[in-house]
C-alpha positions as CSV (number, residue, x, y, z in Angstrom):
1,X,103.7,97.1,94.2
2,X,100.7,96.5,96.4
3,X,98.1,99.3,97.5
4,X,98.5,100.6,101.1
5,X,95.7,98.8,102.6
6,X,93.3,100.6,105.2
7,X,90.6,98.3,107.2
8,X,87.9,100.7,108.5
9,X,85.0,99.7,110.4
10,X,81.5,100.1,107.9
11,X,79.1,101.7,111.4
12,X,81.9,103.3,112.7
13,X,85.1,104.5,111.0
14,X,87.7,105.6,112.5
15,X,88.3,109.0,112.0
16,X,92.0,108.8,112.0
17,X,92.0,106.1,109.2
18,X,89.9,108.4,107.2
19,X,92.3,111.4,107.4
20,X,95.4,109.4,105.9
21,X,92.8,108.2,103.1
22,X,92.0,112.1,102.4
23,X,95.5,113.1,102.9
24,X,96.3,110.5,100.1
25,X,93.5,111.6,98.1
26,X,94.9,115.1,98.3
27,X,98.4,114.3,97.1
28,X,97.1,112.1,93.8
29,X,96.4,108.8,95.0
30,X,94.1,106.2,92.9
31,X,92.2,104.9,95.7
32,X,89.8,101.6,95.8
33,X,87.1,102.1,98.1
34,X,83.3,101.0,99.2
35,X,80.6,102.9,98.9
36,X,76.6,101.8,98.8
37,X,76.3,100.8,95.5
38,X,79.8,98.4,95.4
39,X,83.7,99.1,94.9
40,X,84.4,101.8,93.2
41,X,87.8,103.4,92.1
42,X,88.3,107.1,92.8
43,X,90.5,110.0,93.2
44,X,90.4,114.0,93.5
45,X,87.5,115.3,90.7
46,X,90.5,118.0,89.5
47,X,93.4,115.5,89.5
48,X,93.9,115.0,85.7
49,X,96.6,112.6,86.0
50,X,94.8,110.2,88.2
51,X,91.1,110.0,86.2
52,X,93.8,109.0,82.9
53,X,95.0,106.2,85.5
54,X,91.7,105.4,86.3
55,X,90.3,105.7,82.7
56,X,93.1,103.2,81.8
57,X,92.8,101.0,84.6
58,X,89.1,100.6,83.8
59,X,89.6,100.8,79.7
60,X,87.2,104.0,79.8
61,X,87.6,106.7,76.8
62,X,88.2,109.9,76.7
63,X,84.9,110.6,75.6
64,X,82.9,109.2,78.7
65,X,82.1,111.5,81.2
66,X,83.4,110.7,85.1
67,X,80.5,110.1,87.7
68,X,81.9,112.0,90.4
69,X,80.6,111.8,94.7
70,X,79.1,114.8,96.4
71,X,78.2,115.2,100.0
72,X,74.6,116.3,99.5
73,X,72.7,118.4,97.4
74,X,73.9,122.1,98.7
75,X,77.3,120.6,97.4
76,X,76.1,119.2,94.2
77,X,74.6,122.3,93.2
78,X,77.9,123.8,93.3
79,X,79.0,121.8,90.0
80,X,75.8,121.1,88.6
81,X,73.2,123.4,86.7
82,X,69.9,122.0,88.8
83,X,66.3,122.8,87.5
84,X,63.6,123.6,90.3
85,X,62.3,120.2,88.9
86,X,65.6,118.0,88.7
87,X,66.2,119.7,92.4
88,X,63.0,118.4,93.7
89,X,63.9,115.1,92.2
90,X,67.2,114.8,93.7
91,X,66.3,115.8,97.0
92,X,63.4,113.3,97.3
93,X,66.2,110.4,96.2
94,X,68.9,111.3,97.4
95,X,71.1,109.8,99.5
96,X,70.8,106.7,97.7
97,X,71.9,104.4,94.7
98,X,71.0,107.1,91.6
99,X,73.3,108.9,89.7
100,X,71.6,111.9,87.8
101,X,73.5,112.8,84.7
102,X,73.3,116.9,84.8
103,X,74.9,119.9,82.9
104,X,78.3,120.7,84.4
105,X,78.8,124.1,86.0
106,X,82.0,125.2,85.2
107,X,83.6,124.0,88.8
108,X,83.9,120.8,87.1
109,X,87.3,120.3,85.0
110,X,86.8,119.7,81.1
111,X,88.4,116.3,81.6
112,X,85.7,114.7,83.8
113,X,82.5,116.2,81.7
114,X,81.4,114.6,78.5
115,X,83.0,117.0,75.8
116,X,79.9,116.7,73.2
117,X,77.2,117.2,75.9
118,X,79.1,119.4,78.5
119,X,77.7,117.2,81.2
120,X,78.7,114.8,84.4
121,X,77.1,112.2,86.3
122,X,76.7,112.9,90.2
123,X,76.0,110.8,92.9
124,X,75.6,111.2,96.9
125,X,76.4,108.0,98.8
126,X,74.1,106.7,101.4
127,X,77.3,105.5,103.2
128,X,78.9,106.7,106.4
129,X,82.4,105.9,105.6
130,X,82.0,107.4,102.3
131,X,80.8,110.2,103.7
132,X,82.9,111.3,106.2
133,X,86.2,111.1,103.4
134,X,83.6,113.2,101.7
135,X,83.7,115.4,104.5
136,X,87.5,115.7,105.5
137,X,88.8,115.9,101.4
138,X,86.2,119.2,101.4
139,X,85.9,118.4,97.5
140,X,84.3,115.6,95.6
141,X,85.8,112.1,94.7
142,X,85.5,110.2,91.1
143,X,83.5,107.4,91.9
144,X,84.2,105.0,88.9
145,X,82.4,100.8,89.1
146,X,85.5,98.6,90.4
147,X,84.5,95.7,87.3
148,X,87.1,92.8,87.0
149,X,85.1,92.2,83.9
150,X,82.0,93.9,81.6
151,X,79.8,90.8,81.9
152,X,77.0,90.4,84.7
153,X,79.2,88.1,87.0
154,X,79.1,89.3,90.4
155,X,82.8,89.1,92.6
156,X,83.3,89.1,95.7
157,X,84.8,91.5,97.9
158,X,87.6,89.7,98.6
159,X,88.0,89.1,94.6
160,X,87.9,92.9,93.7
161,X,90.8,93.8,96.4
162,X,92.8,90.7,95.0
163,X,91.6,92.3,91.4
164,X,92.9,95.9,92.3
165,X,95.2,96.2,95.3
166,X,98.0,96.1,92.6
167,X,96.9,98.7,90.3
168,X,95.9,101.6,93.1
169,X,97.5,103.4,95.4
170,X,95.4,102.7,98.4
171,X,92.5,100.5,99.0
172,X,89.9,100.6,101.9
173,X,88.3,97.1,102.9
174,X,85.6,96.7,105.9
175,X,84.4,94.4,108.1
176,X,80.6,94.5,106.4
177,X,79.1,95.3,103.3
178,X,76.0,96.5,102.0
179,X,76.6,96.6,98.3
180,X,73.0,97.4,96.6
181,X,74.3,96.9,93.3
182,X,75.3,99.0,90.4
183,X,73.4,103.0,90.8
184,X,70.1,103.7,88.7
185,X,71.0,106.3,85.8
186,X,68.8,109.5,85.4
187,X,69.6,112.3,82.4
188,X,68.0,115.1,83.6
189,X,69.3,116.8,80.6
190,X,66.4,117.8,79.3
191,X,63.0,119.0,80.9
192,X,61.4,115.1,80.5
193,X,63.9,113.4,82.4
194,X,65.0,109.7,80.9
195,X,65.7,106.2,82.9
196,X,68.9,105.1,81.1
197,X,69.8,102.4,83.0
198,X,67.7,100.0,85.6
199,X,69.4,99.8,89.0
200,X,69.6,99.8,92.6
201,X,66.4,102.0,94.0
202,X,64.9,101.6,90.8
203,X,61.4,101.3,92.4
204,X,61.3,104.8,94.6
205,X,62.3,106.3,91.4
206,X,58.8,106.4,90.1
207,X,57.9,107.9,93.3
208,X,59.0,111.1,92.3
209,X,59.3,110.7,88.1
210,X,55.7,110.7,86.3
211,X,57.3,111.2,82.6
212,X,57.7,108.2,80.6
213,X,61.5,106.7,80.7
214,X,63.6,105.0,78.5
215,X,66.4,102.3,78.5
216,X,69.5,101.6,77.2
217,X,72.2,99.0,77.9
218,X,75.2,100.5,80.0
């Protein structure tokens, strides 16, 4: 069976169409959606049953932490221990195409952290649309790459919703996009924070990080 599909306009969404998304949200849906940095599957961050869909949809272990979406950095603060440093950070980079890897508070559910490390990865979208569901669902959304594959081949959007539509419960198209590509990764684990992976924004990143980084293959 085929994803309810919602069309919603990328400068100005219609409110109403962003409710029903929400609502959905709210009562378990898997949802396929845009956001700056390119598809991305989501759901509720404390629905347990859907991040196992999502994990199997996407072939992710158990032992991987989620990335999850937060409104801005009052809200990220709520499920994240932030350092005066890794706040200064974020706040200069955010919103924006970086996901800073950070030790969960306990607001986040065991089954979206990285058991060995107790941490999360946490991004806020520089995306209206994204946003506003942000804004009516009041809590924050699993934000998971929408990959037909694991190789560097780019899809289209039109080839992702073809790829997905069948395996969700909802998915959001538009009439633009401004994908930047896949986020920049930050651990801010640790006092010297570390590049793990090259991405979108990677440039404004030394802007605010002096300490040397380091990269890994994602």
């Amino acid at each position: 069976m085929s994803a309810l599909l919602y069309s919603i306009h990328s400068k100005t969404p219609e409110l109403r169409k962003i409710r029903q998304v929400a609502d959905a949200l709210r009562q378990g849906a898997v949802v396929l959606y845009p956001t700056d940095s390119g598809f991305t599957l989501g759901c509720e961050l404390s629905n347990k049953d859907a991040i196992s869909r999502i994990r199997a949809i996407r072939n992710i272990p158990e032992t991987k932490e989620m990335t999850f979406l937060c409104r801005d950095l009052t809200n990220l603060s709520e499920f994240a221990r932030v350092s005066t440093h890794a706040y200064r950070t974020i706040k200069g980079l955010i919103p924006g195409p970086y996901t800073f890897i950070l030790p969960a508070s306990k607001m986040v559910p065991k089954f979206a952290q990285l058991a060995k490390r107790k941490t999360a990865g946490i991004r806020v979208p520089d995306n209206i649309l994204v946003q506003l569901l942000l804004k009516d669902l009041g809590s924050p959304i699993i934000s998971i790459s929408a990959k037909i594959s694991n190789d560097d081949v780019e899809h289209s959007p039109d080839a992702i919703l073809a790829a997905f539509t069948k395996l969700v419960d909802v998915a959001v198209q538009s009439d633009d996009y401004h994908f930047l590509g896949e986020s920049t990764l930050i651990d801010m684990t640790n006092e010297e924070f570390l590049i793990t992976r090259r991405g979108a924004g990677y440039d404004r990143v030394h802007e605010f990080i002096e300490t040397e980084s380091s990269e890994e293959e994602s």
